[in-house]
VOFI-457079 format. One line per field, with one value per residue (C-alpha): residue in one letter; x, y negated, z; residue number from 1. Coordinates in Angstrom, 3 decimals, padded with zeros to 6 digits. Each point is the difference from the previous one (the first is absolute). Example, Ala and Ser with C-alpha at 12.3 -4.5 7.8 and 13.67 -1.06 7.14 Angstrom:
<atoms>
koldren c(A,S) .
east c(012.300,001.370) .
north c(004.500,-003.440) .
up c(007.800,-000.660) .
keba c(1,2) .
</atoms>
This chain:
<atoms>
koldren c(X,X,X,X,X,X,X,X,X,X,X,X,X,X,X,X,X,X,X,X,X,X,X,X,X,X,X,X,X,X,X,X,X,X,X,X,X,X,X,X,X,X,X,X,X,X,X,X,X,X,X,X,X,X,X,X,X,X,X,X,X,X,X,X,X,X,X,X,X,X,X,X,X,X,X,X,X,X,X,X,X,X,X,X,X,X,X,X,X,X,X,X,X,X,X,X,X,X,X,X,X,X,X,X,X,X,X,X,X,X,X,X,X,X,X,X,X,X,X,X,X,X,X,X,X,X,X,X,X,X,X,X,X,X,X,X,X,X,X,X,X,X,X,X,X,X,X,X,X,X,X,X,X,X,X,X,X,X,X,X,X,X,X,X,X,X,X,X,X,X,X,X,X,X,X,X,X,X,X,X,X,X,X,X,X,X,X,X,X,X,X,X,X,X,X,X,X,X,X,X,X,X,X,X,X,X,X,X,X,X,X,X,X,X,X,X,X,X,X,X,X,X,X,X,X,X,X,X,X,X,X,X,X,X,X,X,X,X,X,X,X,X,X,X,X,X,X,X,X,X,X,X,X,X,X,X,X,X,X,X,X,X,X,X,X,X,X,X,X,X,X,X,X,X,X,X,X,X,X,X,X,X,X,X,X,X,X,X,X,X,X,X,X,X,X,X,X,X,X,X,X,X,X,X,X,X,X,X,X,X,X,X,X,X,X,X,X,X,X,X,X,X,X,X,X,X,X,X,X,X,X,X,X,X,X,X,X,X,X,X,X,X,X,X,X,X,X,X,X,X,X,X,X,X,X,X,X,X,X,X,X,X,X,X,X,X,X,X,X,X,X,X,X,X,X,X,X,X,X,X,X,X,X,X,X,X,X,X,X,X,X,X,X,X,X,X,X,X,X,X,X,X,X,X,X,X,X,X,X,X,X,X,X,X,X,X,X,X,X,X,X,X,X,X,X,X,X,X,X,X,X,X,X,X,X,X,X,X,X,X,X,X,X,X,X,X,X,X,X,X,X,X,X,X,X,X,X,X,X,X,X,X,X,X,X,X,X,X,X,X,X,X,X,X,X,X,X,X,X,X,X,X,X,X,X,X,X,X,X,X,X,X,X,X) .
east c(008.328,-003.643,000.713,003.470,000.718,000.075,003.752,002.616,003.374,003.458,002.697,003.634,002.717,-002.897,001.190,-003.206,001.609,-003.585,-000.584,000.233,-003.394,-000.653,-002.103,000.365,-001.215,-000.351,-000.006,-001.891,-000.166,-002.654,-000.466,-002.448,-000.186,-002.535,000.012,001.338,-001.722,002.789,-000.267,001.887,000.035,001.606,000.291,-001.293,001.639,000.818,-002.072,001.965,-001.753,001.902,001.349,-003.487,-000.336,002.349,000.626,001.556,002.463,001.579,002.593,003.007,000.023,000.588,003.435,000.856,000.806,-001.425,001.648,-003.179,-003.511,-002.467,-003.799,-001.713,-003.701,-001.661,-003.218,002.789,-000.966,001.261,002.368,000.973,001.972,-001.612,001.225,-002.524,001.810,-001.036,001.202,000.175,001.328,002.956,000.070,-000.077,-000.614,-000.441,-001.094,000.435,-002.080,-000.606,-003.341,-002.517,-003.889,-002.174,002.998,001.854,002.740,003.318,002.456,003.618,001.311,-000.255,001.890,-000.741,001.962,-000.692,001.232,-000.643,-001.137,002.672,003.214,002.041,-002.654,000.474,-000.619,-001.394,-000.227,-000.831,-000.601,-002.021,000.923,003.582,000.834,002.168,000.297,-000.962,-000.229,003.010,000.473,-000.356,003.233,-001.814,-002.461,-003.792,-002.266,-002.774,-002.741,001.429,003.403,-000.822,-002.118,003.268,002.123,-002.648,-000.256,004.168,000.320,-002.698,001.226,003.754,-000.646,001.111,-001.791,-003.145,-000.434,-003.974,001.922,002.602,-001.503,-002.290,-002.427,-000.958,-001.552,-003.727,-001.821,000.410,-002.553,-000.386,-001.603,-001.960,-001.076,-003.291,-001.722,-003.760,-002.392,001.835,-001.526,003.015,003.444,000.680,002.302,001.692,-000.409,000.246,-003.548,000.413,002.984,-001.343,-003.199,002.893,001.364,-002.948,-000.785,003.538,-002.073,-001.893,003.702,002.431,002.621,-000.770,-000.903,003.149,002.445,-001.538,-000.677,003.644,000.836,-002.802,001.652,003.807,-001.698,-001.317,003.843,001.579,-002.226,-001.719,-000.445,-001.795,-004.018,-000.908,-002.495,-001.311,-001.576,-001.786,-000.164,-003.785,-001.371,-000.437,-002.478,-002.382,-002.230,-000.667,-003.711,-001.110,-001.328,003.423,002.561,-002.358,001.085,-003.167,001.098,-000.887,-000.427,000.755,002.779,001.172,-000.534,001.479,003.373,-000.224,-000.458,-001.465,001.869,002.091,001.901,003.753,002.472,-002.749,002.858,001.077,-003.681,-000.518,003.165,-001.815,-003.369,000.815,002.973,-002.309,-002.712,002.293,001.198,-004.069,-000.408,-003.308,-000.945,001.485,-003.647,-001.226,003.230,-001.076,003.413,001.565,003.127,002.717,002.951,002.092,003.554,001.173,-003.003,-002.998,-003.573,-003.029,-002.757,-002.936,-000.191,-003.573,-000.621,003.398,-000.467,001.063,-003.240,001.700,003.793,001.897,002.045,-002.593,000.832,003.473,002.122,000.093,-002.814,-001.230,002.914,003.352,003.290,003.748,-000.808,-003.487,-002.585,-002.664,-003.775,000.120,-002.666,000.312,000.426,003.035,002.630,-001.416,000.594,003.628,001.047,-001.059,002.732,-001.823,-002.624,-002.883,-001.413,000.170,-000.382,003.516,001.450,-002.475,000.403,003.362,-000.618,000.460,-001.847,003.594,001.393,-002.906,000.392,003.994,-001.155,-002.439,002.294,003.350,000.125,-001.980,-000.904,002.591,002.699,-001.465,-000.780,003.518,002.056,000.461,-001.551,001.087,-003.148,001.838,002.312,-003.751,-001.210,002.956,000.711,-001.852,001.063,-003.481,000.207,000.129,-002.690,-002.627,000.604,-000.217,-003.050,-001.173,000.553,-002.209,-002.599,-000.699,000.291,-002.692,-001.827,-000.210,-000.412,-003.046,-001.459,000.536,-001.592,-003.150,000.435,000.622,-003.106,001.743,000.845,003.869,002.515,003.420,000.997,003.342,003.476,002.557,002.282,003.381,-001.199,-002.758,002.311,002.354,-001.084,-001.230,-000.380,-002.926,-001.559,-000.727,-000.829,-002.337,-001.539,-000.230,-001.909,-002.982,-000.162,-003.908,-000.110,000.917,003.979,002.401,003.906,002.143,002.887,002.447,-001.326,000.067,003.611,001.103,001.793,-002.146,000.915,-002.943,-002.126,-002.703,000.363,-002.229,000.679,-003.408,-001.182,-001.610,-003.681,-000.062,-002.855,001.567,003.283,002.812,002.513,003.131,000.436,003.643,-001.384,001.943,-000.931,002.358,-001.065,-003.806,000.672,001.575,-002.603,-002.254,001.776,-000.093,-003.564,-000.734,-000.300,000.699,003.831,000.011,-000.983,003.007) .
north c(010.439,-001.321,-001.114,-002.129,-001.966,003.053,-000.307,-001.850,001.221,-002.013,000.977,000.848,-002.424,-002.703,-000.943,-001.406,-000.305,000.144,-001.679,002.370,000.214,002.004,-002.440,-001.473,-002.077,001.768,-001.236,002.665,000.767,002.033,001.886,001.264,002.454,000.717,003.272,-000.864,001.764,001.958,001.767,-001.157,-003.244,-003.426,-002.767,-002.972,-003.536,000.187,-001.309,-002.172,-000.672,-002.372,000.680,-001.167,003.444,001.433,003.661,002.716,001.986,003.558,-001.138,002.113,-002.421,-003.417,-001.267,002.008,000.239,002.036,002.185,001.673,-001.274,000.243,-000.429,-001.582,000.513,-003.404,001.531,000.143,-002.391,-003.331,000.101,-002.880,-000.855,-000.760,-001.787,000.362,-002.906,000.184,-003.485,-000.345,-002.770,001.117,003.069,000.589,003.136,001.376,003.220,000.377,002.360,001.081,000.080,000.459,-000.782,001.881,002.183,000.758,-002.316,001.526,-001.886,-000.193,-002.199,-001.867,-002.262,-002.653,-002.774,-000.601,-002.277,-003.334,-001.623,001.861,-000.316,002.128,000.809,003.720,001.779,003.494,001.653,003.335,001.334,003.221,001.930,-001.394,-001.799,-002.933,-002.918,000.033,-002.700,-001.435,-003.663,-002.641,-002.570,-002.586,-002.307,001.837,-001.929,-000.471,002.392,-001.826,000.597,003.870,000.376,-001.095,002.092,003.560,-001.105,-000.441,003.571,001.506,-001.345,000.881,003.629,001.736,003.190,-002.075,-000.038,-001.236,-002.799,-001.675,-003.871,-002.200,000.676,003.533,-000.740,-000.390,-000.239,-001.258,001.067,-002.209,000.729,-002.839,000.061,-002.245,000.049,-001.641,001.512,001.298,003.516,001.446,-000.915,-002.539,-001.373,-003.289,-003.102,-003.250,-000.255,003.258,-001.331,-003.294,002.195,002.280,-003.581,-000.748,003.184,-000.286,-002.435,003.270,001.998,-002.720,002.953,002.338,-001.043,-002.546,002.324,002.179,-003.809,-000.585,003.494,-000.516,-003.606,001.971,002.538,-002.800,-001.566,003.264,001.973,-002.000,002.879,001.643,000.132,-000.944,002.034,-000.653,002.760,-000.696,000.928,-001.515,001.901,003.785,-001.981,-002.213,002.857,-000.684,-000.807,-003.849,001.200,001.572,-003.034,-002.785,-002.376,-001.112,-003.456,-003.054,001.593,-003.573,-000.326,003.690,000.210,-002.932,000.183,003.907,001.414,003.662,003.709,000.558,003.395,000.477,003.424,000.241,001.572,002.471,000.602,000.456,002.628,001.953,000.576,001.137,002.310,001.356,000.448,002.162,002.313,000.328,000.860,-002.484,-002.726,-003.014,-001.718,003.029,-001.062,-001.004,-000.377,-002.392,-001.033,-001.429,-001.787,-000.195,-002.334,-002.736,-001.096,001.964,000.316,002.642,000.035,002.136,001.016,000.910,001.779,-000.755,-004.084,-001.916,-000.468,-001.556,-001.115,-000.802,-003.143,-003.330,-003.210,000.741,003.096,-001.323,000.894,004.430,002.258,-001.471,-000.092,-000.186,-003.939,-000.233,-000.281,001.628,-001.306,-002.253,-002.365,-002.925,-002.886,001.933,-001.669,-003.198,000.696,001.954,-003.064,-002.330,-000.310,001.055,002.019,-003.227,-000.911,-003.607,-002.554,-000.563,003.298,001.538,-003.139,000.828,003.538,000.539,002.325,001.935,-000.405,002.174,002.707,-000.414,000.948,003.196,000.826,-000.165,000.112,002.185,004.028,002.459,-002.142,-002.505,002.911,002.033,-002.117,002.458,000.702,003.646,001.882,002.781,-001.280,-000.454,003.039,002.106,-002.517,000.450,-003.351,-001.716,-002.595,002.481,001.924,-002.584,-000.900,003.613,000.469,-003.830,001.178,003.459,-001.379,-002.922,002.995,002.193,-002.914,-000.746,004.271,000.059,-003.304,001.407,003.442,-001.466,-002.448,003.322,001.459,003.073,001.271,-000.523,002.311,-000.769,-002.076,-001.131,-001.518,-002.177,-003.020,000.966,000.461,001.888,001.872,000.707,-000.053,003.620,-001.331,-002.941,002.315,002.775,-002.548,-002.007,003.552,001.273,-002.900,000.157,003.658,-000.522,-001.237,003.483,-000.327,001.910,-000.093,003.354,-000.308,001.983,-001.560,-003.864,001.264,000.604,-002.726,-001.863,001.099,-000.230,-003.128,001.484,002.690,001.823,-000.649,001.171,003.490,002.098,000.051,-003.358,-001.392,-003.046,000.165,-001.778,-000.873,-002.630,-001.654,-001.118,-003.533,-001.452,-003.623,-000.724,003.183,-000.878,-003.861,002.008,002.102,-002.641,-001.698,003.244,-000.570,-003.223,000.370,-003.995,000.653,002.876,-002.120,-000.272) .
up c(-054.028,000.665,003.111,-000.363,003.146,002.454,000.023,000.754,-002.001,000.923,-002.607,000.805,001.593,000.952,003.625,001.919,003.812,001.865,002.913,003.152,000.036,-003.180,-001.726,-003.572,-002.325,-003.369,-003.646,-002.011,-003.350,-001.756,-003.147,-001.874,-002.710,-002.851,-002.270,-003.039,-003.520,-000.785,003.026,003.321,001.935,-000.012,002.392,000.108,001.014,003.571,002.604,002.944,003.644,001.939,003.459,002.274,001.904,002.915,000.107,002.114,-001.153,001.596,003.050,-002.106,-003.145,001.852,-000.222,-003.022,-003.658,-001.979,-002.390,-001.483,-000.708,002.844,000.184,003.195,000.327,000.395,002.581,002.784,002.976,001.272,003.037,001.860,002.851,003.281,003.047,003.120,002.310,004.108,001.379,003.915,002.250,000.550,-003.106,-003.290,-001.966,-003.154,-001.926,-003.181,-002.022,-003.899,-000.970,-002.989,000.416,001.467,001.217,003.761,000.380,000.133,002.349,-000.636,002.169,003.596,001.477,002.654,001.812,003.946,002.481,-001.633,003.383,002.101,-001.786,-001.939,-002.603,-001.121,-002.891,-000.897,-003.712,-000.404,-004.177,-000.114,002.932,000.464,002.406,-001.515,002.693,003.687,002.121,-001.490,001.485,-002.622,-000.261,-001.386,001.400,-000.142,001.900,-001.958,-002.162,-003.247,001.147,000.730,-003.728,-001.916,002.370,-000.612,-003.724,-000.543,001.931,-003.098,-002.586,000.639,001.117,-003.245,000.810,-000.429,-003.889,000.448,001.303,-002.104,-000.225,001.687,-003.353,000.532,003.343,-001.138,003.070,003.615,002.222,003.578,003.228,001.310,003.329,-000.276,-003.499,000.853,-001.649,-003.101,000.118,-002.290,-001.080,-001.669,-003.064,001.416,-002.027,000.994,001.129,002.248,001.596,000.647,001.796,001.917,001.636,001.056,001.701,001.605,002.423,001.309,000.337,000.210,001.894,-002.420,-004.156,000.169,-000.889,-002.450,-002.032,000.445,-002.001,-002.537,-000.801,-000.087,-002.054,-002.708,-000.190,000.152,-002.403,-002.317,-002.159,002.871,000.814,003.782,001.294,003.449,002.602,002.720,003.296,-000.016,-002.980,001.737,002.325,-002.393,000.566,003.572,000.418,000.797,003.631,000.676,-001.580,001.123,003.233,001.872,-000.681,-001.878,-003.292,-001.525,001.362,-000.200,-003.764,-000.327,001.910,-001.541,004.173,-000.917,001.018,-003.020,001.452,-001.121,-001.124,-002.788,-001.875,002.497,000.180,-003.601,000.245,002.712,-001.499,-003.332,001.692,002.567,-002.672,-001.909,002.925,001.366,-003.597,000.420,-002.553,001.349,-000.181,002.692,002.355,003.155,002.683,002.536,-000.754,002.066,-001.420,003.169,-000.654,001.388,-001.362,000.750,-000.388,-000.821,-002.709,-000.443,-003.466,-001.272,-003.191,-001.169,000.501,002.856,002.397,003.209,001.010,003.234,-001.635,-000.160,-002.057,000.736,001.161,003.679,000.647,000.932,001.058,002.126,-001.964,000.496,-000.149,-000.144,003.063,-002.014,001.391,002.834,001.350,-002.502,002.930,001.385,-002.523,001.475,003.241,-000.803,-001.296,002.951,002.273,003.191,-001.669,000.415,-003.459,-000.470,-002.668,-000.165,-000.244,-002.429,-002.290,-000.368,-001.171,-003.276,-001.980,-001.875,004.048,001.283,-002.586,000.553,003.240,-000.303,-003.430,001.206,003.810,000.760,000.036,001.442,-000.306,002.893,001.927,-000.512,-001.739,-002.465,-003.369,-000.969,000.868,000.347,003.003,001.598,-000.156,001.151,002.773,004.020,001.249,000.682,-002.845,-002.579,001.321,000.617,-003.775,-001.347,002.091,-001.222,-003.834,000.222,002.545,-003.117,-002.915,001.520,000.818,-003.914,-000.678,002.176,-001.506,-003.427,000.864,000.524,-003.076,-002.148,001.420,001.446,-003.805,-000.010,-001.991,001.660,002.392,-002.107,001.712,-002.321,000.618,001.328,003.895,-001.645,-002.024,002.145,003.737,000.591,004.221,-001.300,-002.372,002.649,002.767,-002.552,-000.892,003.503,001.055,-002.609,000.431,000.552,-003.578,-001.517,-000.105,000.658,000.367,-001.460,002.082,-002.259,-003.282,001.778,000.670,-003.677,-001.911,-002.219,-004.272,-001.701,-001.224,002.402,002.398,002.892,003.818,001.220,001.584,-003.264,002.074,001.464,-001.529,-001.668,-001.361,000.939,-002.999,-000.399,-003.063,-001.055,-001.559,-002.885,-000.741,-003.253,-001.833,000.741,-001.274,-002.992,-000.687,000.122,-002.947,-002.398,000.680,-001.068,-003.601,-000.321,000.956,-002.793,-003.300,-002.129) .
keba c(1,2,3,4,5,6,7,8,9,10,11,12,13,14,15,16,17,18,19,20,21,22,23,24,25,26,27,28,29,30,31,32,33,34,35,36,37,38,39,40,41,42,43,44,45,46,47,48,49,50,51,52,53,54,55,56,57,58,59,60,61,62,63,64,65,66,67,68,69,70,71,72,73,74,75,76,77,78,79,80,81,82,83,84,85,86,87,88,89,90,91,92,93,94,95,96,97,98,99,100,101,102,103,104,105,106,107,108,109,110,111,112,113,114,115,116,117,118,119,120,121,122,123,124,125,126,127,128,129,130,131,132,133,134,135,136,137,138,139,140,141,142,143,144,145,146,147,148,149,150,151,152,153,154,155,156,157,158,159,160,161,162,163,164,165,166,167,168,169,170,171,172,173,174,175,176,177,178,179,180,181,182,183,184,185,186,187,188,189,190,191,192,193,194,195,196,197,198,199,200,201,202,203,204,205,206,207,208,209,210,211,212,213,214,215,216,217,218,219,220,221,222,223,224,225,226,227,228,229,230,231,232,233,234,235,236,237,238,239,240,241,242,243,244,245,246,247,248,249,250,251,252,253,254,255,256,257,258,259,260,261,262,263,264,265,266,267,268,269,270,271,272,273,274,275,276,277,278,279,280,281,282,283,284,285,286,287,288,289,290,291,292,293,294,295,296,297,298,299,300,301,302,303,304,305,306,307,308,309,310,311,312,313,314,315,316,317,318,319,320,321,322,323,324,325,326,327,328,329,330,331,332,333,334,335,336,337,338,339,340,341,342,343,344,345,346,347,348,349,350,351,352,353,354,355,356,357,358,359,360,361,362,363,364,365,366,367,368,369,370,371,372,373,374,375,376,377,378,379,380,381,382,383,384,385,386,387,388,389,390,391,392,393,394,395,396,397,398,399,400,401,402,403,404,405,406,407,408,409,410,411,412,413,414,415,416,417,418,419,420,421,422,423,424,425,426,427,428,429,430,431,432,433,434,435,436,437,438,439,440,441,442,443,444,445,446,447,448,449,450,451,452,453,454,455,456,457,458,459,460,461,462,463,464,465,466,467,468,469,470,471,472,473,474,475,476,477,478,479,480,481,482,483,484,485,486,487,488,489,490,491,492,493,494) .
</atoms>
């Protein structure tokens, strides 16, 4: 009785419908009791608290009426609705997670449409661990990253068998991967300021930040209910020391024009070093690795007491490791003379090179696909026609080349040597050719354990006495962007 507002009690036949999510907004109404003289107690006038504060209630009361009087207590957390949203050229996709602060995200849904640049565009959905769509061609026209959001958010809200789902209104956060974030060192809410900052970076990734804007602008129209939060590829790296990020160029004109290494996959990055952490069992600030996120795009980083100290990707992802696409490093002057038509420079033909064109070139039309004419990494490595070997031998020869380099960086003292990114994943053949080759270093391949199939979030693929180990890391981008948010206490203040 001397402490009245520990409860919440909802009396018999009141039907409250909650949202999927399990959140309300409660009207409460206290009393208070004083002894009376006689012996006893007796209240006193009511007390009323409008409805100002959201609360959770147990997932077996929403959608019902009750028949009896229940109590709810009012300490329970705040769960919201997260969408972590990975825009691509030519993809999107989207995880969907409940969350509290402070808390693991829990996903309970994916689903992702591809083919918007090579026609039919194709859907996926999978809820929990069922399978519910795959691949299924799309009828209508999807050619765009707008078109795709409204198609992903339709195929949520319409799955019955989704109750944290049921409007556009219990979405409460979309969370964005941005390729190129500047010098933001964390993520960011996006306001109109941030997004005006976010176009102008687009100058420094015009391939690559374009289509993430496009869904943060679908997201605003489609969910205005929603909070935009923005993750950066960039913001792993602002740790990178000046000596390390700095061009030897005009620094007027470099600080100006923003021309500093900025490093990119932060977020696969930031994945990897707390996961590793956890499995070493080491305090993530004592973590000392090189990690390699090997996809169609791929580069390294050497990761010193848990921070980012040095990274394979420059101003912009071109630039370290080859790709599907991408050349990797190349002698800056050779786009100019690629692009000549007899391979002279000349006023004329480098005047006419524009600055998207060259990256078009090294972005696009490049990598293992001008070498092969193939992009599945995995057609390269099982293949022996010449082609495919010169670019499998290309791809490791530039990997160790970064392992070594980072070896020294790390000053010998290196925990793992860690492998993630599908190829990384996936490709048992790089992983023991990568290993075999720095052998000098202290690695060492286990043949039968490099054999297994990858299941956990990190797993062992070196021999137990090799003196570094060797470890793969099954990366997860939208559950590290949604982690992120349960940790930013801004997103969290009701």
């Amino acid at each position: 009785l001397s402490s009245p507002a520990c409860f919440v009690g909802i009396g018999p036949g009141f039907d409250y419908r909650l949202r999927s999510r399990r959140r309300c907004q409660v009207a409460i109404f206290t009393t208070e009791y004083k002894a009376k003289s006689t012996g006893g107690i007796e209240p006193l006038e009511p007390t009323y608290s409008p409805p100002t504060t959201t609360f959770i209630v147990p997932a077996w009361i929403v959608g019902r009426t009750l028949s009896t009087t229940i109590s709810i207590p009012l300490d329970l957390p705040i769960m919201k609705v997260i969408l972590a949203i990975n825009s691509g050229s030519s993809s999107v996709k989207i995880s969907v997670y409940s969350a509290e602060p402070k808390q693991a995200p829990h996903q309970i849904a994916e689903t992702a449409v591809s083919g918007l640049t090579a026609p039919p565009a194709r859907v996926s959905y999978t809820r929990g661990g069922v399978e519910v769509k795959r691949n299924e061609d799309l009828e209508d026209d999807v050619s765009t990253q707008d078109d795709a959001f409204k198609v992903l958010l339709k195929t949520l809200i319409e799955d019955p068998e989704l109750p944290q789902i049921k409007q556009r209104s219990d979405i409460a956060l979309t969370c964005h991967r941005i390729v190129h974030g500047g010098d933001y060192p964390c993520s960011q809410i996006i306001t109109q300021d941030t997004y005006h900052h976010l176009e102008e970076l687009s100058d420094l990734a015009p391939l690559h930040n374009g289509p993430a804007l496009d869904i943060v602008n679908s997201c605003v129209k489609q969910l205005p209910d929603a909070v935009n939060v923005a993750c950066f590829d960039t913001q792993f790296h602002t740790t990178i020391p000046a000596h390390v990020h700095t061009y030897p160029i005009n620094q007027e004109v470099a600080k100006k024009n923003h021309l500093r290494k900025y490093g990119f996959h932060g977020v696969s990055y930031s994945f990897i070093t707390r996961s590793v952490s956890e499995f070493l069992g080491k305090d993530t600030k004592d973590l000392n690795i090189i990690a390699l996120h090997l996809g169609s795009g791929a580069s390294a980083c050497a990761i010193r007491n848990g921070q980012s100290w040095d990274t394979s990707m420059g101003l912009t992802p071109v630039a370290g490791l080859p790709g599907a696409t991408r050349s990797g490093s190349v002698d800056p002057s050779l786009v100019f003379h690629y692009a000549s038509d007899v391979g002279k420079l000349s006023p004329n033909s480098t005047s006419k090179l524009h600055l998207t064109e060259a990256e078009e070139i090294l972005n696009k039309r490049s990598g293992w696909k001008s070498l092969t004419g193939t992009t599945d990494f995995g057609v390269i490595a099982s293949s022996d026609e010449p082609a495919h070997k010169l670019a499998f031998d290309i791809f490791v020869d530039r990997i160790c080349a970064f392992i070594g380099s980072y070896f020294v960086t790390l000053g010998g003292n290196v925990d793992a040597l860690v492998f993630a990114g599908g190829i990384g994943e996936k490709s048992g053949k790089l992983r023991k050719r990568v290993v075999e080759q720095c052998a000098c270093l202290g690695f060492a391949i286990d043949d039968a354990l490099n054999d297994k199939k990858i299941v956990g979030t990190v797993q062992e693929v070196g021999k137990e006495d090799a003196k570094c180990r060797t470890l793969v890391c099954q990366t997860d981008e939208q559950y590290e962007m949604a982690r992120l948010c349960t940790e930013k206490e801004a997103l969290w203040q009701e």
